[in-house]
C-alpha positions as CSV (number, residue, x, y, z in Angstrom):
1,X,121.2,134.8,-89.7
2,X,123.1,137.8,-90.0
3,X,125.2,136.1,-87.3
4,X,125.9,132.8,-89.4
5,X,127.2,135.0,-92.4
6,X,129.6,137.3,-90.8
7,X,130.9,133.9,-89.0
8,X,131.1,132.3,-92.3
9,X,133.3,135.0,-93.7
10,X,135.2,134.9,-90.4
11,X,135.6,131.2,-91.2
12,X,136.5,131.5,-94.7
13,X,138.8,134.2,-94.2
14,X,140.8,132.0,-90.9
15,X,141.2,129.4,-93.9
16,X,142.6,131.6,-96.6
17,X,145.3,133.0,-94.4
18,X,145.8,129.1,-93.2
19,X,146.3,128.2,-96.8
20,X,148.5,131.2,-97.4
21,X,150.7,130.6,-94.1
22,X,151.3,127.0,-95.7
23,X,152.1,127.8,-99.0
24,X,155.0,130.2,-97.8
25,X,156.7,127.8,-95.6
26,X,156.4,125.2,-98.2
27,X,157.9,128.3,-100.9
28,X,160.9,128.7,-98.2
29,X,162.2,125.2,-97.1
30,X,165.3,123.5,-97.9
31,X,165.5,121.0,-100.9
32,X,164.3,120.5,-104.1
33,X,160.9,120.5,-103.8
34,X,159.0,123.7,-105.0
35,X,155.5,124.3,-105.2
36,X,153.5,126.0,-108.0
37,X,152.1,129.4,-106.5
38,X,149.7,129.9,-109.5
39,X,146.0,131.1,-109.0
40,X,144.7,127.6,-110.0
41,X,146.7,125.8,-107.6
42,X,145.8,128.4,-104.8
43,X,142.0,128.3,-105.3
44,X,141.9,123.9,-105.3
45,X,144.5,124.2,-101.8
46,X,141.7,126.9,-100.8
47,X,138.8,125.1,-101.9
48,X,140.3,121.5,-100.3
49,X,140.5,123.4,-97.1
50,X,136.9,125.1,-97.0
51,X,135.5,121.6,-97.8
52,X,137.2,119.8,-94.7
53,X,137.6,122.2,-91.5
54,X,134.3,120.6,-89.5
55,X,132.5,118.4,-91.9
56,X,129.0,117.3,-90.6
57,X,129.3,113.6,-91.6
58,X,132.6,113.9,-89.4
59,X,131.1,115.2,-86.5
60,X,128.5,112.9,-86.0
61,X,131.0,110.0,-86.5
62,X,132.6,112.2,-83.5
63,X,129.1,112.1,-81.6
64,X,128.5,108.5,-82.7
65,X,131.6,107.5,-80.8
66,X,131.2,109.7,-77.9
67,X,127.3,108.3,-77.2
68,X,128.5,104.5,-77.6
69,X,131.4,105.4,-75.0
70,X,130.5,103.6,-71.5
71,X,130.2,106.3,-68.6
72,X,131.8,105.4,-65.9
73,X,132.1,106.8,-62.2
74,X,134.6,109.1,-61.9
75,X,137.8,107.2,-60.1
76,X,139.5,110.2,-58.9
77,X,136.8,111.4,-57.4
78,X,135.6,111.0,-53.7
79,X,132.4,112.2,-54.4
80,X,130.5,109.0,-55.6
81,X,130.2,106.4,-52.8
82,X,127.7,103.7,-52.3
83,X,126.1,102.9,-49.0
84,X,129.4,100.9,-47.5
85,X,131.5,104.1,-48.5
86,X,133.2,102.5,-51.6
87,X,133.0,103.0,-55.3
88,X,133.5,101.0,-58.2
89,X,135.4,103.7,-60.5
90,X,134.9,101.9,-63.7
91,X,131.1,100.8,-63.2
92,X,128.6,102.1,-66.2
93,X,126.1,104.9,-64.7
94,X,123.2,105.6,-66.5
95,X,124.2,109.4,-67.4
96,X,126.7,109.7,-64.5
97,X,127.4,112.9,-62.2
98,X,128.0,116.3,-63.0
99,X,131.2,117.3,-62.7
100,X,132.3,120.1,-59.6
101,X,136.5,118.5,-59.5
102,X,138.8,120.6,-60.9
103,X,139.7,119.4,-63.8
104,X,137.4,117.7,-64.9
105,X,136.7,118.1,-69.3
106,X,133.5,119.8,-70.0
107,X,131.7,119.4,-73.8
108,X,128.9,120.3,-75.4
109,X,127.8,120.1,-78.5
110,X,125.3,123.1,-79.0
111,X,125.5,124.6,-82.6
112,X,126.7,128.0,-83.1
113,X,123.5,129.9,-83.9
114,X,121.4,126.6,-83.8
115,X,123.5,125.6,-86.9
116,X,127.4,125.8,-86.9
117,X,128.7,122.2,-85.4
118,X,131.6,123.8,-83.3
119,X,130.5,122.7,-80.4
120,X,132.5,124.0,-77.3
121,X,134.8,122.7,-74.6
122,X,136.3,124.0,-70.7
123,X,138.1,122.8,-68.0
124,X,136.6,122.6,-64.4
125,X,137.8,125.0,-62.2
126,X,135.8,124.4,-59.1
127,X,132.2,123.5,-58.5
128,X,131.4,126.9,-59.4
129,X,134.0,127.9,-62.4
130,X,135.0,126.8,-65.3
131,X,138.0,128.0,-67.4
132,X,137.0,128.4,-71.2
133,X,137.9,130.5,-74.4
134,X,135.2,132.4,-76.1
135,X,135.1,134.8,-78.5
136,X,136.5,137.9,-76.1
137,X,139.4,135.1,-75.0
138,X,140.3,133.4,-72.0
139,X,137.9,133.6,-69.3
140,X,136.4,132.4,-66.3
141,X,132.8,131.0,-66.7
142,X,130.2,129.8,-65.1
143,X,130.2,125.8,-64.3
144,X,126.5,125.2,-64.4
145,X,126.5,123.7,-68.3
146,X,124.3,121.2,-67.0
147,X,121.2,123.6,-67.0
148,X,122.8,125.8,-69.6
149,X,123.4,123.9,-72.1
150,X,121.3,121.6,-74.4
151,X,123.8,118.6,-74.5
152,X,126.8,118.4,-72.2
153,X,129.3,115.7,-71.7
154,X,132.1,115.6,-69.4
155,X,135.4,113.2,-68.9
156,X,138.8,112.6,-67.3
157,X,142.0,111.3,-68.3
158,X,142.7,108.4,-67.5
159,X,146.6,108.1,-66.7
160,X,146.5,111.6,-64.5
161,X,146.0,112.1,-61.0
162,X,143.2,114.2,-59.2
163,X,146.5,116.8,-58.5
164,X,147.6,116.9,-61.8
165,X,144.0,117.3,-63.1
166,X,143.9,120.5,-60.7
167,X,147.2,121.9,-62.0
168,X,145.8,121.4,-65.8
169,X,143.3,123.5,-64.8
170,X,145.2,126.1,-63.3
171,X,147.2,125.9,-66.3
172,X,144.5,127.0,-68.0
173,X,143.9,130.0,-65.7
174,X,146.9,131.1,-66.1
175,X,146.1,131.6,-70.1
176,X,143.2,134.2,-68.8
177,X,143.3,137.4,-70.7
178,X,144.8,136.1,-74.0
179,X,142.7,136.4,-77.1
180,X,141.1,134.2,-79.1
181,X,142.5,131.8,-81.5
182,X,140.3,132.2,-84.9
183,X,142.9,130.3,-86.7
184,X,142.0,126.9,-85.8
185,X,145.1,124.6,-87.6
186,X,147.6,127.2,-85.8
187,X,147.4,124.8,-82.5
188,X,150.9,125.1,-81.7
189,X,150.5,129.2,-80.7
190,X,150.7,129.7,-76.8
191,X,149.5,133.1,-77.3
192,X,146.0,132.8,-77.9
193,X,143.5,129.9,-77.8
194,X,140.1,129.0,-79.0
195,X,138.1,126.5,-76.7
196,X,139.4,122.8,-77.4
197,X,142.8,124.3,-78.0
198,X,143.2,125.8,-74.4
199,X,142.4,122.0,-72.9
200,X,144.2,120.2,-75.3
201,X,147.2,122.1,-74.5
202,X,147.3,121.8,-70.5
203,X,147.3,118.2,-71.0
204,X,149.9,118.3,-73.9
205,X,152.4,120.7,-72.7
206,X,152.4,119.8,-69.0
207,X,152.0,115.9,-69.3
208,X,152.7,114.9,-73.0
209,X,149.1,113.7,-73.5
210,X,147.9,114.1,-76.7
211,X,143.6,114.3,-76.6
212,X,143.6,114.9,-80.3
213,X,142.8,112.7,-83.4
214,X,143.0,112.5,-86.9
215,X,139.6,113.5,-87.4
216,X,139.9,117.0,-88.9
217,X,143.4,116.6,-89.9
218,X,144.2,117.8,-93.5
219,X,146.9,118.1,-95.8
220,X,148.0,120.8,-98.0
221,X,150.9,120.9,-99.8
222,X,152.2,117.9,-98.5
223,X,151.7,119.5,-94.6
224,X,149.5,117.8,-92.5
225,X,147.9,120.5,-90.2
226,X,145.6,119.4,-87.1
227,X,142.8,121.2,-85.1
228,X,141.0,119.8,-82.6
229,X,137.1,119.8,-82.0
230,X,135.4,119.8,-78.6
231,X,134.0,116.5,-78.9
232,X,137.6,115.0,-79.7
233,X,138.8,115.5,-76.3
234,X,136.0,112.7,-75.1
235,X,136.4,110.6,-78.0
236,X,140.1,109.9,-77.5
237,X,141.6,106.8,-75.9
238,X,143.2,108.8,-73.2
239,X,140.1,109.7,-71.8
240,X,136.8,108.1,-69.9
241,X,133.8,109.4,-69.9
242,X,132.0,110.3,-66.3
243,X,128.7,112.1,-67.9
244,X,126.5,112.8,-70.4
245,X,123.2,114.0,-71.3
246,X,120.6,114.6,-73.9
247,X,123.7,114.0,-76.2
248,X,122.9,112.4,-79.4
249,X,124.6,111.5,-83.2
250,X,122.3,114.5,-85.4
């Protein structure tokens, strides 16, 4: 519990400066629109924000999409063959294979403290590693999610290749030692990351895919600001879905 509450005031306090961060540059631009800095105006941007960050009803919309998604077999791997040595890559599986390519988008959807819906997200490294962003930063971790972890889902992009999976991934690698990103609608820093942010961004900057949607978008000010949640990178039309388990819409 004491956890949950100093996260909370973490949370809260990530927002604020969000809110604060928008309300300047809005102050500062060219033309004629100004904006009214007053403490009533400041606590309904503030209070707009608090209410929308990772909304439950939106995240099991996010699950609900994710657990209707067919999983297929992944078709840049080599690692799935049937017994005349070929494989159908876009055949349903039941809950497919874990993934060991590098690569390879790793989600799950375990609650900070049992509670939080953050989820978390990482990229494959190798059939050992994974690259992911936790609270200490950029690290490597351990790619054994499927025993670690309560629910665990895992895709590919579609329009990449097997070597440009692997140099997403090394991408990521190369982020190792940065710190972590606690201000979640800042997605356009290079300088730290949090989870879904790090593998977002190897796919964005390197190939111009975007694995984000709308779904925790909001607006202040007339600014639209985007973050991206773990289960977004799965749910996205740039990506298939090559496993999944015990994953579920609560």
């Amino acid at each position: 519990m004491k956890k949950s509450k100093v996260f909370l005031s973490m949370f809260l306090s990530v927002f604020l400066t969000s809110v604060v961060t928008v309300q300047a540059f809005a102050s500062t631009t060219s033309g004629s629109t100004s904006y009214n800095s007053t403490q009533p105006a400041f606590d309904k941007a503030l209070e707009k924000a608090k209410s929308n960050p990772f909304p439950i009803e939106t995240s099991k919309v996010l699950n609900r999409t994710l657990v209707n998604k067919k999983i297929v077999n992944d078709p840049k791997s080599n690692q799935i063959r049937s017994l005349t040595g070929q494989i159908n890559p876009l055949e349903a599986t039941s809950n497919g294979v874990y993934p060991t390519r590098k690569g390879v988008i790793l989600v799950t959807d375990d609650k900070y403290s049992g509670i939080i819906p953050l989820g978390h997200s990482a990229i494959v490294y190798s059939a050992s590693d994974v690259v992911e962003s936790l609270s200490s930063g950029v690290v490597m971790g351990k790619n054994n999610w499927d025993t670690t972890r309560n629910t665990c889902a895992a895709g590919t992009v579609i329009s990449t290749t097997a070597d440009q999976d692997a140099a997403a991934a090394e991408w990521c690698k190369s982020k190792i030692g940065l710190p972590y990103n606690y201000d979640y609608y800042n997605m356009s820093t290079r300088s730290k990351f949090y989870c879904s942010q790090l593998v977002w961004a190897s796919f964005e900057d390197n190939y111009g895919i975007d694995l984000n949607t709308s779904a925790y978008d909001i607006s202040l000010f007339g600014k639209t600001l985007s973050a991206i949640h773990p289960t977004e990178l799965l749910t996205n039309d740039n990506v298939v879905v090559t496993y999944r388990n015990n994953w579920s819409v609560n």
